[in-house]
C-alpha positions in Angstrom: 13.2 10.8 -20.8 11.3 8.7 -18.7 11.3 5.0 -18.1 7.8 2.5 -17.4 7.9 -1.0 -15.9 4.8 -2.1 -17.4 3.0 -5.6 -17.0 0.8 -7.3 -19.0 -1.2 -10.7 -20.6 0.7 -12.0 -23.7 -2.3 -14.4 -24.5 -3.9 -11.6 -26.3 -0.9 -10.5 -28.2 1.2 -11.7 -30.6 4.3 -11.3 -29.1 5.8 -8.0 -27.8 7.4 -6.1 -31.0 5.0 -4.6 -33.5 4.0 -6.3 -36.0 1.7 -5.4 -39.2 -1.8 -6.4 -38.7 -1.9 -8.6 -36.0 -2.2 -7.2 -32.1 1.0 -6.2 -30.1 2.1 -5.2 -26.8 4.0 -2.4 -28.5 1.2 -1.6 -31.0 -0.6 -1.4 -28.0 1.9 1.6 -26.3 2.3 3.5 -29.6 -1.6 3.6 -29.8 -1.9 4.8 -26.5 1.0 7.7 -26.6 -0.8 8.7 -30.1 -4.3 9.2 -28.4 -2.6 11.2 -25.6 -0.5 13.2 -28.1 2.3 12.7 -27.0 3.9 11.3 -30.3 2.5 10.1 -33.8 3.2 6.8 -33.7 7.2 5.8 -32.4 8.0 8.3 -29.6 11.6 9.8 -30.0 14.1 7.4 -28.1 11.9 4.4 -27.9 13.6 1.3 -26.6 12.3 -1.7 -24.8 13.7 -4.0 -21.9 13.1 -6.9 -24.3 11.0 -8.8 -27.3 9.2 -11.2 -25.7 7.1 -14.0 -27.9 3.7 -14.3 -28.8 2.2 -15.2 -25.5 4.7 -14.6 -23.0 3.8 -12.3 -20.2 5.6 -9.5 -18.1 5.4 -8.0 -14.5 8.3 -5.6 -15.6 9.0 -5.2 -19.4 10.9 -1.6 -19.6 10.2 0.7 -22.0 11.2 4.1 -22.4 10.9 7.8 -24.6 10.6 11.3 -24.0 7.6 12.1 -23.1 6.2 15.2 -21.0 6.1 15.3 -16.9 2.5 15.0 -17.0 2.6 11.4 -18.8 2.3 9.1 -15.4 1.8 5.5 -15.9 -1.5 6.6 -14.9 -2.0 8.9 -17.7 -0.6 6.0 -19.7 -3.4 3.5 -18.7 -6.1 5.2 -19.6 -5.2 5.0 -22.9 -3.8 1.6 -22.9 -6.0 -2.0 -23.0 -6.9 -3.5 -20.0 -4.7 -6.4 -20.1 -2.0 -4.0 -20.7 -1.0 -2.3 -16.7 1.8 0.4 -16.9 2.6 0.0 -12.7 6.1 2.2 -12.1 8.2 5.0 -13.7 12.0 6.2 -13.3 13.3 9.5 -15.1 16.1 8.4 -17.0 19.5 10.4 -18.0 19.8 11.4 -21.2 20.6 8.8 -24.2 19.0 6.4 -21.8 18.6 3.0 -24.5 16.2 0.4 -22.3 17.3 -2.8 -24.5 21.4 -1.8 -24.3 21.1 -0.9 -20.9 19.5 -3.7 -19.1 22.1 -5.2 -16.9 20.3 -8.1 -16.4 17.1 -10.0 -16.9 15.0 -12.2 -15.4 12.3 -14.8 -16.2 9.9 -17.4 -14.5 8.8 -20.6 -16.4 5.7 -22.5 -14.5 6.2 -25.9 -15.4 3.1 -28.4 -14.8 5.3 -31.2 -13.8 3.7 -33.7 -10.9 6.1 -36.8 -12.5 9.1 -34.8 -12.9 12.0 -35.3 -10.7 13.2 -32.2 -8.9 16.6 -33.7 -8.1 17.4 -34.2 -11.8 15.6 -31.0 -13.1 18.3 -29.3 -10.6 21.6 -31.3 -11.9 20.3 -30.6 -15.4 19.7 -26.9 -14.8 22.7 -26.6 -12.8 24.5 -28.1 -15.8 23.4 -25.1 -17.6 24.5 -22.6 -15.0 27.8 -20.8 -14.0 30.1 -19.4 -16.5 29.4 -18.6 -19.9 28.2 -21.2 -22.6 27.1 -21.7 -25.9 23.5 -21.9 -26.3 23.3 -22.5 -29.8 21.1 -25.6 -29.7 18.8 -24.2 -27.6 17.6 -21.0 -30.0 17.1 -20.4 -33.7 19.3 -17.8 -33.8 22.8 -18.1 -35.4 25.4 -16.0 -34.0 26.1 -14.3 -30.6 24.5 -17.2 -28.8 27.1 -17.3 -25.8 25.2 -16.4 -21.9 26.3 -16.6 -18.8 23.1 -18.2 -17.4 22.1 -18.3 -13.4 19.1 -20.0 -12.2 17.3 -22.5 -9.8 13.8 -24.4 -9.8 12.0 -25.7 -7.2 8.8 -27.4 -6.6 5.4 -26.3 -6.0 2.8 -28.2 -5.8 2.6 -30.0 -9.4 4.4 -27.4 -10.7 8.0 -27.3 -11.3 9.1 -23.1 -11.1 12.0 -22.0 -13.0 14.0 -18.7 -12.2 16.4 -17.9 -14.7 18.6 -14.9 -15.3 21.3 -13.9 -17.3 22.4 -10.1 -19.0 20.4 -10.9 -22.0 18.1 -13.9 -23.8 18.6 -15.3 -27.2 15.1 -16.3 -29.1 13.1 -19.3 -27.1 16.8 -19.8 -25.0 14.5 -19.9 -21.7 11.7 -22.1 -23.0 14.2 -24.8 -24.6 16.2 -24.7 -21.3 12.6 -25.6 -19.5 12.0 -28.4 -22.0 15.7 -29.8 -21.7 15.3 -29.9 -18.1 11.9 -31.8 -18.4 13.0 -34.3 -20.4 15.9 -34.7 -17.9 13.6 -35.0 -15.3 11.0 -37.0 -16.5 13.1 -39.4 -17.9 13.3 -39.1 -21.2 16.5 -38.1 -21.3 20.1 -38.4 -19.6 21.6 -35.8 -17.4 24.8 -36.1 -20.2 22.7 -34.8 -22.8 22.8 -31.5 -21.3 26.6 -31.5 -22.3 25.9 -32.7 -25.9 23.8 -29.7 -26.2 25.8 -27.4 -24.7 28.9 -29.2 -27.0 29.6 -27.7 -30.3 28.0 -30.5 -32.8 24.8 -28.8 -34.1 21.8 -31.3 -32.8 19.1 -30.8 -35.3 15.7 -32.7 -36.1 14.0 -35.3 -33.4 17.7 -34.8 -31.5 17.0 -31.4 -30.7 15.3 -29.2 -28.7 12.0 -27.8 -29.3 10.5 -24.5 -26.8 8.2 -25.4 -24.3 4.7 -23.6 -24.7 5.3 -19.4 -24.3 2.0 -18.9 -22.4 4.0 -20.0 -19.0 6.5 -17.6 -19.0 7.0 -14.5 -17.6 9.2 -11.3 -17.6 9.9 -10.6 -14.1 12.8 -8.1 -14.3 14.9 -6.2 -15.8 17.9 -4.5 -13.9 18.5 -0.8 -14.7 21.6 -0.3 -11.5 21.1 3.8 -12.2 17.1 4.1 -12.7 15.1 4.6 -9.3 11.8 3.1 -10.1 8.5 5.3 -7.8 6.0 3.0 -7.9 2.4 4.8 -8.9 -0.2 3.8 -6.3 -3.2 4.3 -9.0 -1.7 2.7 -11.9 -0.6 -0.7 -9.4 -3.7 -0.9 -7.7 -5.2 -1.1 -11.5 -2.8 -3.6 -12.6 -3.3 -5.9 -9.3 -7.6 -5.5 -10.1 -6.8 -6.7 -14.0 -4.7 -9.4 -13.0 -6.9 -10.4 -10.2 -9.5 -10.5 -12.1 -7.8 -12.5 -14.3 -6.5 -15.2 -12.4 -10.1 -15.9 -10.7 -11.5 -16.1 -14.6 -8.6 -18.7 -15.5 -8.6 -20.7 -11.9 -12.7 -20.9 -12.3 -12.2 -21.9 -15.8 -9.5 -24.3 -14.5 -12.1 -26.1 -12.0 -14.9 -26.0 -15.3 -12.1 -28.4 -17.3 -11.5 -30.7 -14.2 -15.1 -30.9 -13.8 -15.7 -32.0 -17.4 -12.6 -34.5 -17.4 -13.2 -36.4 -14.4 -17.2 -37.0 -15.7 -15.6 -38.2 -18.9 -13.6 -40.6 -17.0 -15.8 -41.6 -14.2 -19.7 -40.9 -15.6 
């Protein structure tokens, strides 16, 4: 069995996991290992890192299957979209699972912030941090919504940049957390709300806590403590071209947007 950190683009996608007839980071893999022959479809002991949501991104999303020694991440990218970059591979013991073995995982959130207040984004997140607590207003889900949390944000630029880890994620728990803090920090909220949302009342309608946008976030780890990642040279130097690439398109579009909004505001 072999392991690949793979990074990709979630803009594309709609979200991580397969999905019937809509484009999917996984779809995307299975295609790929079908055209190489490697399997028909699922390869035999597929598991992934994690699920992420329709537009999140990843520098190290885990996924792993048997698979022949031939099938490099390499081998794995020519068959794979551009804006999908398998980057590193690990051989993996035997009944290897890549979800249940995760020790840990870890996530940045790029916040465009320039009125937030990083001294009360950090009591709030800090709030949120050490020990396990019960995150149960800050994800859909319904059960098994206890995490022990650990994270910081600082400032850069107008961005504020959250690092956030913890052994596993409940749905949205990250991008709630972000939008909790930003309301903390901007303001529009009191540092003790942090406490009524971690409390056990349920906090539903305009109370509660709605995700910040996905497209900000990405997956930046996932700890496997007995996998020895060997980065492939070929495979990273195509993943830093794509991404590259990418981020000149989105900075150049960036400038186009500024250009157009301050002539709209000053003819």
């Amino acid at each position: 069995m072999r392991a690949f950190r793979v990074a990709y683009d979630g803009r594309p996608f709609h979200g991580f996991q397969r999905q019937p007839d809509v484009p999917t980071v996984e779809e995307a893999i299975f295609d790929a290992v079908r055209a190489l022959g490697v399997a028909d479809g699922k390869p035999e002991g597929y598991a992934a890192a994690g699920r992420t949501d329709a537009g999140v991104s990843a520098v190290a999303q885990t996924v792993a299957f048997e698979c022949p020694d031939w099938l490099t991440p390499a081998a794995l990218n020519s068959e794979l979209p551009a804006s999908v970059r398998a980057w590193a591979s690990a051989e993996a013991p035997p009944g290897f699972h890549a979800t249940h073995h995760a020790e840990s995982r870890a996530y940045v959130y790029h916040l465009y912030a320039p009125d937030a207040d990083l001294g009360r984004a950090e009591e709030a997140l800090s709030r949120l941090c050490g020990g396990e607590n019960d995150f149960h207003n800050l994800t859909p889900d319904d059960e098994n919504t206890v995490r022990d949390l650990r994270g910081e944000v600082h400032r850069d630029g107008e961005y504020l940049v959250f690092e956030l880890r913890a052994g596993g994620f409940v749905r949205e728990m990250v991008r709630r957390v972000v939008s909790l803090v930003r309301a903390v920090a901007s303001g529009d909220a009191e540092v003790a709300k942090v406490e009524r949302v971690l409390g056990p009342e349920q906090i539903d309608g305009p109370a509660g806590i709605a995700p910040a946008p996905a497209y900000p976030l990405v997956l930046v780890d996932a700890v496997y403590p007995r996998l020895d990642f060997s980065v492939d040279e070929e495979a990273a130097a195509s993943a830093r071209e794509v991404f590259e690439s990418l981020r000149e398109e989105r900075a150049t579009g960036a400038r186009v947007a500024s250009e157009i909004s301050t002539r709209v505001e000053s003819p």
